[in-house]
N, C-alpha and C positions, 0 to 999 in steps of 0.2 A: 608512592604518591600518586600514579596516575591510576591504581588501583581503585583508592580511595577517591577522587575525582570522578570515575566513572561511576560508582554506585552514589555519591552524593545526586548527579544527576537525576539518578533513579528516583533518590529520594523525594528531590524537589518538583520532579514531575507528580509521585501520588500526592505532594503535598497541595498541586495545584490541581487535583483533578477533581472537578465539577459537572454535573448534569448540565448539557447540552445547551438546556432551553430550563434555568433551574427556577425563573420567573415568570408570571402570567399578571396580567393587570385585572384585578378585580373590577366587578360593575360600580364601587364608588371610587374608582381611580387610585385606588389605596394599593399593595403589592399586597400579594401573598404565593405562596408556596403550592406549588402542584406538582399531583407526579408525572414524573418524568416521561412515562410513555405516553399518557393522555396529551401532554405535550408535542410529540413528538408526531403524534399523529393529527394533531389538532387540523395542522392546515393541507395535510392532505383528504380529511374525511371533508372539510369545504368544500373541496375544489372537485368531489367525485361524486356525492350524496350515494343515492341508495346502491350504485353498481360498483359500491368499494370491493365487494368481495371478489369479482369478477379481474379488478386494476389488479387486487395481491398478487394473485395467481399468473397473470402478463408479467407485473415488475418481477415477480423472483422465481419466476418459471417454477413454481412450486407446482407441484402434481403430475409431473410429467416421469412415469418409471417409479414413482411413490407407491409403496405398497397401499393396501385401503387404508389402512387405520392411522397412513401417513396421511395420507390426505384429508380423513376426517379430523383429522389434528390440526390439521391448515385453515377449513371451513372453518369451526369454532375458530381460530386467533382473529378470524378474520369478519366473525359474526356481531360482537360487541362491536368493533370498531364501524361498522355499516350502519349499525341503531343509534349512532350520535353523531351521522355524519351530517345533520344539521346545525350540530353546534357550532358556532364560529369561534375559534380559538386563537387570543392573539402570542405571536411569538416573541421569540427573543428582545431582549434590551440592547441595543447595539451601543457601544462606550465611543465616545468621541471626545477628545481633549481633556480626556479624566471626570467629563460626567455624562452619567447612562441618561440617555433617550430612548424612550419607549417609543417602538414603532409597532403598529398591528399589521401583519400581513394577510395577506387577501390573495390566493394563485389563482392565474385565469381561468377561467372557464373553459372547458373541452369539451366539443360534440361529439356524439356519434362514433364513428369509425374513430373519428382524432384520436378516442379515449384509448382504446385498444392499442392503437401503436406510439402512445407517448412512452418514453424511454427504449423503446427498440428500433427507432427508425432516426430522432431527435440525435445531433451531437453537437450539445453545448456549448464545449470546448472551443468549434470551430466560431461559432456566432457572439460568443462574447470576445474573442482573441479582434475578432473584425473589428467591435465596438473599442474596444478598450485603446486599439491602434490606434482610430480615429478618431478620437477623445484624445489619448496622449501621445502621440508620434515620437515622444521622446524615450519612451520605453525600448524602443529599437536600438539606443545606443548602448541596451545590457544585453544585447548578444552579442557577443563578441567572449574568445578563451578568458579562462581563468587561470594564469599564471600561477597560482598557488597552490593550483591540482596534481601537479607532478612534484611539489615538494612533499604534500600533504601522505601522496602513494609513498614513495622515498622514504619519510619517518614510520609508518606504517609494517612496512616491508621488513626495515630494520628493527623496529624493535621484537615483530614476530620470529625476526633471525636471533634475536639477543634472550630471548623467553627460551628458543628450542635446547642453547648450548646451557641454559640456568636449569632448565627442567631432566637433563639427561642423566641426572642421580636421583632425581628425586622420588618418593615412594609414589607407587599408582594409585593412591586414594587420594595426594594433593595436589598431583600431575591431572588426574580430572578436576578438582574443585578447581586449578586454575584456569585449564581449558574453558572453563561456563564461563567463571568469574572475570575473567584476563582476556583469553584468546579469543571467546566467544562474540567479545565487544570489537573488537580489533579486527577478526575476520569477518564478521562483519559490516563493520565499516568500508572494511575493502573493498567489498562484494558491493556497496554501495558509489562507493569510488567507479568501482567499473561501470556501474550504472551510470552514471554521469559521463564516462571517459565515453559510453557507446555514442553518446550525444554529440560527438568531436568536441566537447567542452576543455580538454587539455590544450590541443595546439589550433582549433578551428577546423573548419569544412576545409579547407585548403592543404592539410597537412593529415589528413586520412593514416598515413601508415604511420606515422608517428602516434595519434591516438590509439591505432591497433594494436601497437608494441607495447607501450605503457599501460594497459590495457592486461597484455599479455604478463608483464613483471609484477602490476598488483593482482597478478594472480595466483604468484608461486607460494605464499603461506596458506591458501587456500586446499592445498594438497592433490586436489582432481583441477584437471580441464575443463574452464567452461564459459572463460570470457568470449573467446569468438562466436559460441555457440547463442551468449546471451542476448550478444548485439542483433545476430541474424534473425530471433525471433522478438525482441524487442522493438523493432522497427514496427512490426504487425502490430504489436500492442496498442500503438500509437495510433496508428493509420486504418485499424479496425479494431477499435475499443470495443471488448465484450463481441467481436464476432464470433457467431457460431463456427467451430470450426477453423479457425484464422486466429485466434488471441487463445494464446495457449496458459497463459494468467486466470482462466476463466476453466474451474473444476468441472470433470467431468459428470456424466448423469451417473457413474458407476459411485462415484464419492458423493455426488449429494445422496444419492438414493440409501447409500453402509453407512457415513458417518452421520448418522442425525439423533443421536443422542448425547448427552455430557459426557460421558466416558469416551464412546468413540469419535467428538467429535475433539477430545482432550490429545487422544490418539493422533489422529489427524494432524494438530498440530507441531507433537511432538518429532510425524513423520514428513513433514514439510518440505525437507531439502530433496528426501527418495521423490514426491508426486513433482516437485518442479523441475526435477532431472528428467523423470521418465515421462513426464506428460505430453511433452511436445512430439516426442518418439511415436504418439499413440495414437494424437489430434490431428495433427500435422508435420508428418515428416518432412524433411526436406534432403538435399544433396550437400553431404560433403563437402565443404568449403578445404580449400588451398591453406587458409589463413587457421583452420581447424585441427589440422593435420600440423603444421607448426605448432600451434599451442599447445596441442597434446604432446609434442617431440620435448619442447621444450622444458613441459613440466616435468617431465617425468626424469629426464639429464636433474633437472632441482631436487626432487623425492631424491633419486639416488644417489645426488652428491652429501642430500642432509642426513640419508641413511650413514652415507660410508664414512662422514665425516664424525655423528657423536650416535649414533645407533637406532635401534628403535623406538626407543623412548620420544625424540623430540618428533618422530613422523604419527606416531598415534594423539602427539600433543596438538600438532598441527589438524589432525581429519576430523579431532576430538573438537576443537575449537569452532572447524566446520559445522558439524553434525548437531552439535548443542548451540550453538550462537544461532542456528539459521532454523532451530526447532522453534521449541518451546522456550523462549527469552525472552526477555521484556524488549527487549529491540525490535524482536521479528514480529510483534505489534501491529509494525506498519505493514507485511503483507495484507493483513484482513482490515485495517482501520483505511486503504486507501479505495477499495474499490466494495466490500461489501456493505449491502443496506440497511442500515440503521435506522437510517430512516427513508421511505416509502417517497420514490421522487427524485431520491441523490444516488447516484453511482459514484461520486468522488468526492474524498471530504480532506482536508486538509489537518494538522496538527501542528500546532504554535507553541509546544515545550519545549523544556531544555533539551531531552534528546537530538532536537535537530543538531546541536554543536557538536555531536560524533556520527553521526549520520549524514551529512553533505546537505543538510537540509530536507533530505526525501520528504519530509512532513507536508511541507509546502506543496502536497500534492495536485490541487486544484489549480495554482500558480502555473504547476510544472506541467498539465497538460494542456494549458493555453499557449503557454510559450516552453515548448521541449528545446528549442534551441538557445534559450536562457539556462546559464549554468547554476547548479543548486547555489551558489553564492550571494549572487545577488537574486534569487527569489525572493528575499523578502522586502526587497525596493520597489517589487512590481506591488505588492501586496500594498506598498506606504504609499505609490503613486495613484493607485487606481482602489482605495479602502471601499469604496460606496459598491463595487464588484465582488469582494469577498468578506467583508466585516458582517454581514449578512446570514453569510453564510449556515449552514448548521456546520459545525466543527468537532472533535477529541481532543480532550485534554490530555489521556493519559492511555498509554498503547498498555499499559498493564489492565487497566479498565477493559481495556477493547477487549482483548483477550480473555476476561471474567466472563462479560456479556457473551460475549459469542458461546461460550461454553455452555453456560449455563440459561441463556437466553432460546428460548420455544422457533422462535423465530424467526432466527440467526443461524447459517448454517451451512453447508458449499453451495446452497444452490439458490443462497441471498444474493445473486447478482444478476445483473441486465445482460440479458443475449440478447444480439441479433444479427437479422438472420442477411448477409451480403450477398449480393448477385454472384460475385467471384466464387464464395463459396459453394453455393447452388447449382453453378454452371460447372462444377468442379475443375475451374482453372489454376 
């Protein structure tokens, strides 16, 4: 039954996957249909007119370690869109009370220098978090724990323990279809879980070690160590979004420069779990944590109690669940749909499917980087309190979409995201 539950969700998410911005308001006020990317680009060729080609190349650091003919691949994407940068194109419909208002958008205008360092210097996050407080003061009373996060670890934990002792007869061609189908979703989730725990979201700011432990237990089906590790670099994510150097989320120039075609960049994703392990090792090392060395003790007393107890079968069920849930999955979606560019302007976009109901909400990304100290639970009440801040927004319907486009999209690709560049990491502190 919860087999079936989980891919229903799948299902109803392609069922609800829609272009972006799937309307445009014709010159007699009447609707019709455009495509998608002229859309999409519509109100950033306004806002830049004829030095679009110059904005591309800043927002997604394209050309930098590009072989030629990568870069002469960039020029043209980026050539048509500079010769209609006079067109004004209106966006989205925004729904309100179950009927669509058409709104046209208009982005400011940028001088000079301003143009060059919009999106490298700019953090949104902080300046709308300001307004939205100040507007609604009552959003402060969703931070505070979520009591339902250590039950939610608890069933999680257990049924990954109740999978390993069902799978330790089973033939190795259904022992992996489960791991994708089963384990893949579950550890998953997990690893989601921990994301949220790193936030003090189980017991609050006040109870640190308590988080760190629960933290540590949803992360024994996971088969390696790596909650402590996650929280210590996930703080930076936050606190230097897209720093060079410092947000270790953010591929390096050896993967944008190899993966930039469909195949390899299909590769890529398959290999997802290896680059987010070994990436930080590489960007930014750091020291050994106390709390690290525990985790690793811990898991591994787990590996070899679930070895010695039903064999090898439930330990490759377990790394299998890993390795595939955190690759190429329709969950793992939201690595690439939260921070890469889709569209030209946004570093973070939010996703409003059903997947959020096994994922902790992560979807709610845009939410979650305004208030990280809000648990994914109630993200979606900051969203009902303060709509006129995110209904706007450009959005994903469908993390299986994302993951089409990315693949197969020219101009999608590791090195579709916003750097920039920090004094701290400059001065190499």
């Amino acid at each position: 039954m919860a087999m079936m539950a989980l891919w229903v969700l799948l299902l109803m998410e392609n069922l609800a996957s829609v272009p972006t911005f799937p309307m445009a308001i014709s010159g007699d006020g009447g609707w019709r249909l455009q495509d998608t990317h002229a859309l999409l680009l519509g109100p950033f060729q306004t806002a830049f007119g004829p030095e679009l080609k110059e904005a591309c190349q800043v927002y997604q650091t394209l050309g930098h370690g590009l072989p030629r003919d990568a870069q002469k691949r960039t020029l043209t994407m980026c050539e048509p869109v500079a010769a209609l940068a006079a067109v004004s194109v209106s966006s989205q419909a925004a729904v309100s009370g179950g009927q669509a208002l058409a709104q046209q958008v208009h982005p400011p205008k940028i001088q000079g220098s301003e143009r060059r360092n919009r999106g490298i210097t700019e953090k949104p996050h902080t300046q709308r978090r300001k307004e939205i407080l100040a507007k609604y003061p009552a959003i402060k009373a969703l931070m505070r724990p979520d009591p339902r996060l250590k039950w939610a670890v608890l069933v999680l934990v257990l049924m990954q323990l109740l999978a390993c002792w069902l799978v330790r007869r089973l033939a190795w061609r259904w022992l992996l279809f489960w791991a994708y189908a089963f384990g893949g979703c579950v550890n998953h989730s997990l690893t989601l879980a921990i994301h949220d725990i790193s936030h003090n979201a189980a017991f609050g700011t006040g109870c640190a070690a308590r988080n760190r432990w629960l933290a540590v237990f949803a992360n024994l089906p996971v088969g390696v160590p790596y909650a402590a590790s996650f929280k210590k670099y996930h703080v930076d994510h936050h606190r230097y979004l897209g720093g060079d150097g410092l947000d270790v989320d953010v591929p390096t120039r050896l993967e944008g420069w190899f993966f930039c075609t469909p195949a390899r960049k299909l590769l890529w994703l398959v290999l997802q779990p290896f680059f987010y392990s070994l990436r930080p090792l590489c960007v930014h090392p750091k020291a050994v944590t106390r709390m690290e060395v525990l985790n690793t003790l811990v898991q591994l007393a787990a590996d070899v109690a679930i070895f010695a107890l039903w064999g090898l079968k439930p330990m490759v069920y377990l790394l299998a669940s890993s390795l595939l849930g955190l690759g190429l999955h329709p969950i793992s979606g939201h690595f690439v749909a939260e921070h890469y560019m889709f569209l030209k302007g946004h570093e973070t976009y939010s996703y409003y499917g059903p997947l959020n109901w096994i994922t902790f909400n992560v979807g709610y990304h845009v939410e979650h980087h305004d208030f990280p100290s809000i648990p994914g639970y109630s993200l979606p009440l900051v969203r009902k309190m303060a709509p006129e801040y995110y209904d706007h927004l450009p959005q994903h319907h469908s993390w299986v979409k994302v993951l089409w486009d990315f693949v197969f999209e020219d101009s999608l690709g590791p090195y579709a995201r916003v750097k920039r560049v920090y004094r701290l990491a400059k001065d190499g502190l």
